[in-house]
N, C-alpha and C positions, 0 to 999 in steps of 0.2 A: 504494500500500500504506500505511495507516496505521499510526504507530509507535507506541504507547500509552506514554505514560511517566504518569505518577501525577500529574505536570503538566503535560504540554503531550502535544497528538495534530498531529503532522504528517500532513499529506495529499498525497501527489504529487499533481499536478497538470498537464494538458498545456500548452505554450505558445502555445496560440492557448485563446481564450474561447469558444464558441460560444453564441450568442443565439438566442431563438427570437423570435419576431414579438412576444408580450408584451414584452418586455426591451426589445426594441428599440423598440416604441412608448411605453414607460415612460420613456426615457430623451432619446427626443425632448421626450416633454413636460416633463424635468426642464430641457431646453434650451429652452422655451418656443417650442415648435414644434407645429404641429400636420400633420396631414396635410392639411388645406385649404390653411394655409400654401406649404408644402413645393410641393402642384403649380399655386398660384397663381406662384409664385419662378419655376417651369422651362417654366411655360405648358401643364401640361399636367391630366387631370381627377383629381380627388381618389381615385377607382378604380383608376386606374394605380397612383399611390404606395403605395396598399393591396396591392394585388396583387403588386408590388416585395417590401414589409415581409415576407407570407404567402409568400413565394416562389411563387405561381402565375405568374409575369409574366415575363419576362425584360425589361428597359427598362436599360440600362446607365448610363445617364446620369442616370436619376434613381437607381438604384442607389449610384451611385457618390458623390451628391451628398450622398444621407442618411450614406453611409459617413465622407464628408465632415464632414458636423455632428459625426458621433459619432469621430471624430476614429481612424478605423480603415480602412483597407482594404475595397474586397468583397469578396477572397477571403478574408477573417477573418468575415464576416458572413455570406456564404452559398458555402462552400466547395463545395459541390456541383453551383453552379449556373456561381459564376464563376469555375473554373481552367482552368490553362493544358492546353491537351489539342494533345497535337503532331500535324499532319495528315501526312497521306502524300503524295504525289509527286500533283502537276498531274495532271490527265487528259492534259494533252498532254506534258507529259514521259514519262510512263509508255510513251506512244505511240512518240516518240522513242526510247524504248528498248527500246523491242520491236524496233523498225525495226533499231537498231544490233544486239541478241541477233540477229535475223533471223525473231521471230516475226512472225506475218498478224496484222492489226488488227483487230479483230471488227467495231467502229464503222467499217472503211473498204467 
């Protein structure tokens, strides 16, 4: 909500930044970096690293390495790609526990 005073305008603001692929290759190159660089460093093709930046890609490593440069997180940089998402119980624990409920295993 912005607060208007006659001299200064406050902006809330969230606490994470959110970048888009501009910004974030903007900001490589303020670090004199390029993306040839970048997957020349990690051994891998200058496409990858692009498709990383655009988020088309999942590559963690070079994700994490540019997050790296830029001196931030991946999940500050592409929270949608890289958070933590809790899994559910093994297939074979599930199993296990159907066996202890006393349900039939479908897979058996």
């Amino acid at each position: 909500m912005p607060i208007n005073d006659d001299r200064l305008l406050f902006v809330s603001a969230p606490c994470h930044v959110l970048m888009d692929a501009i910004e974030i290759s903007y900001r490589l190159k303020r670090l004199g970096k390029t993306q040839s660089q970048i997957a020349r460093d990690l051994g891998v093709r200058q496409g990858v690293v692009s498709n990383v930046i655009h988020d088309r890609a999942t590559a963690y490593g070079v994700a994490s390495h540019i997050a790296g440069l830029l001196g931030m997180r991946v999940e500050e940089l592409w929270p949608d790609r890289y958070c933590f998402k809790p899994r559910g119980p093994a297939r074979k624990a599930r199993q296990a526990q159907n066996r202890i409920d006393g349900e039939v295993d479908a897979m058996s």
